[in-house]
C-alpha positions as CSV (number, residue, x, y, z in Angstrom):
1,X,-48.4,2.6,65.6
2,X,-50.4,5.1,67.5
3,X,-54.2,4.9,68.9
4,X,-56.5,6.9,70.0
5,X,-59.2,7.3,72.2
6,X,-62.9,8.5,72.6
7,X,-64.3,9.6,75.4
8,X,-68.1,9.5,75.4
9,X,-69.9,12.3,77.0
10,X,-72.5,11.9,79.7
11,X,-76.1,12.4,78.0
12,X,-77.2,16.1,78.3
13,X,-81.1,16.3,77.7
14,X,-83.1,19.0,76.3
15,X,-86.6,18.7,76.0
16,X,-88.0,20.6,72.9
17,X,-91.9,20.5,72.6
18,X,-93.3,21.7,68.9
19,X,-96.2,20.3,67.2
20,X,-97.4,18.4,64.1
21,X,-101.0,17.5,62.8
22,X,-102.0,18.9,65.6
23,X,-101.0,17.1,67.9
24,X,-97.9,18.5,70.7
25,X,-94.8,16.3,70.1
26,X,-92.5,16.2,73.2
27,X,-88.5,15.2,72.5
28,X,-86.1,14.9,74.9
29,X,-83.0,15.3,72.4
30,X,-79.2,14.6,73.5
31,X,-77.8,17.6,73.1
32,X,-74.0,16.6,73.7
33,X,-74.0,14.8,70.5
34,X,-74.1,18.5,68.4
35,X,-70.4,18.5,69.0
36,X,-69.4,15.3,67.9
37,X,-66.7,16.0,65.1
38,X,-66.4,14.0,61.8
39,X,-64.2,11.5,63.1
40,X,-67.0,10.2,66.5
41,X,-69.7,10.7,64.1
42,X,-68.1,7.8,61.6
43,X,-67.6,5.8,64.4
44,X,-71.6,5.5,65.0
45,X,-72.7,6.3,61.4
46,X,-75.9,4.0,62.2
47,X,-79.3,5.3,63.4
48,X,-81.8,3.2,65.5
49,X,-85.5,3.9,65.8
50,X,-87.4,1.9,68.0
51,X,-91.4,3.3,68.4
52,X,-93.5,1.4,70.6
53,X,-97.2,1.3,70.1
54,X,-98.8,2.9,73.5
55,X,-102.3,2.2,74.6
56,X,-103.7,5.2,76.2
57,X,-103.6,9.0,75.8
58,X,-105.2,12.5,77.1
59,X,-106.8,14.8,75.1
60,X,-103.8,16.4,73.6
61,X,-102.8,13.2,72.4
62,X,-100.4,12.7,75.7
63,X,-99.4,9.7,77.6
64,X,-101.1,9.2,80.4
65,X,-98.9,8.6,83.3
66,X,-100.1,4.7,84.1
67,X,-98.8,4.2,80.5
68,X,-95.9,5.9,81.0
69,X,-95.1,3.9,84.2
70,X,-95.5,0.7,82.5
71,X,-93.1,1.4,79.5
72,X,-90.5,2.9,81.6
73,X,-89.1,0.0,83.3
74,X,-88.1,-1.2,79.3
75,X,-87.1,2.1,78.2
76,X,-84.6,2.3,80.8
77,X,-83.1,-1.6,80.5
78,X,-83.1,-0.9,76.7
79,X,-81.1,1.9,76.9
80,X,-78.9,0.1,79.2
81,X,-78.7,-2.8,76.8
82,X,-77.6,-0.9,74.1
83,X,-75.4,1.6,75.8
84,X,-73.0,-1.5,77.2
85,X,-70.2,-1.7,76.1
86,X,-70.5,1.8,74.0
87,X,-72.2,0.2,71.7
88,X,-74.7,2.8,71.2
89,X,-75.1,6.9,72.2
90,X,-79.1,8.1,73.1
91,X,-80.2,10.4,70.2
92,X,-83.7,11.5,72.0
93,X,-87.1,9.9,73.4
94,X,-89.9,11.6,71.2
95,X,-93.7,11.5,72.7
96,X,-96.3,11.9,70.0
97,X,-99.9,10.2,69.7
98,X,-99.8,6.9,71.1
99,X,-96.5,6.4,70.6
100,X,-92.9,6.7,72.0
101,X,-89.9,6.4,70.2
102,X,-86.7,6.3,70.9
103,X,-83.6,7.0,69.0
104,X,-80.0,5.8,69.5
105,X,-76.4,6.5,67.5
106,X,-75.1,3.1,67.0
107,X,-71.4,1.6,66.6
108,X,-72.7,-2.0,65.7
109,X,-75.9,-2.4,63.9
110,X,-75.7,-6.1,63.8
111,X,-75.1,-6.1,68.2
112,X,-78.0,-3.9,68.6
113,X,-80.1,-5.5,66.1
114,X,-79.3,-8.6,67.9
115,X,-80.0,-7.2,71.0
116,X,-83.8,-6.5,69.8
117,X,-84.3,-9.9,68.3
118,X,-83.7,-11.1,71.4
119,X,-86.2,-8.8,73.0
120,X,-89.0,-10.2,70.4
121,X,-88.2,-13.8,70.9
122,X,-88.4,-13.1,74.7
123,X,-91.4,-11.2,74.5
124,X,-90.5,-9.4,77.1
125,X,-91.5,-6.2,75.7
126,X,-94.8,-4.4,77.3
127,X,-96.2,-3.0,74.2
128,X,-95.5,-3.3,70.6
129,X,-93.1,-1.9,68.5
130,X,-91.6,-1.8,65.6
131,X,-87.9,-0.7,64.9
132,X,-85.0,-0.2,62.1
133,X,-81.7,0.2,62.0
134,X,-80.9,2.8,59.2
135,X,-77.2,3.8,57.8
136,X,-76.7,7.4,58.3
137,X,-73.1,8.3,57.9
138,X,-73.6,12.1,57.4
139,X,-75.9,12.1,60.5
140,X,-79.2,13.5,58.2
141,X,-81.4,11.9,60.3
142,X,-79.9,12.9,63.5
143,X,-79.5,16.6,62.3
144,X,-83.0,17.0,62.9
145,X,-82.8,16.6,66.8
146,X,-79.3,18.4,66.7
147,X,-79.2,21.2,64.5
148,X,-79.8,23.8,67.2
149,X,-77.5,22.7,69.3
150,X,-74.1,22.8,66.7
151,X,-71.9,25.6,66.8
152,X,-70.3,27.4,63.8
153,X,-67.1,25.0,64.9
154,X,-68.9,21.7,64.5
């Protein structure tokens, strides 16, 4: 019987900036993940979408960077949360009118879904949010953060 291995890449971020309604939209997209072939993309066929609700905002529609500082600290151990164990690849961190989101391949829906319920019951989040945990085998949803970044090969 033979096995095989993934190795996971290290997180390459490009930040893209476009706009909709108006408003400047700032993602900070995972670019490694373009060159994930058929076989890694199976492996995290699930999409997770966390937005949290922020409080404050410049006139572009910005964070302002008290907000930013206080939503950081549970960015960062979220993404740690969810990343252990490779249990979960970053996608992107999108910035867009009071809100941050942020996106994650996953291996385990019901692990990371776990995870979150656990955050909720704790209340240890600083702001509100709302997530979901989508099935997304063919990576649509994803392909809009990574279709610049395939090659011909992928």
């Amino acid at each position: 019987m033979s096995s095989s291995k993934l190795i996971l890449p290290e997180p390459s971020f490009v930040l893209i900036q476009r706009e909709d309604e108006g408003a400047p939209v700032y993602a900070a997209v995972n670019k490694s993940l373009a060159s994930f072939d058929a076989t890694a993309r199976q492996l995290f066929s699930w999409q997770l979408s966390l937005i949290l609700e922020l409080q404050t905002e410049d006139a572009s529609g910005m964070t302002l960077s008290h907000e930013a500082k206080a939503i950081e600290p549970f960015c960062l151990q979220l993404e740690s949360d969810l990343l252990s164990a490779g249990n979960a690849l970053p996608l992107a961190r999108i910035t867009w009118r009071k809100t941050r989101e942020l996106l994650f391949r996953v291996y385990n829906p019901v692990i990371a879904n776990d995870l979150i319920e656990s955050i909720i019951a704790a209340e240890s989040n600083p702001r509100p949010f709302s997530y979901a945990i989508d099935p997304d085998d063919t990576w649509t949803m994803a392909k809009v953060y990574l279709h610049q970044f395939e090659t011909a090969s992928s």
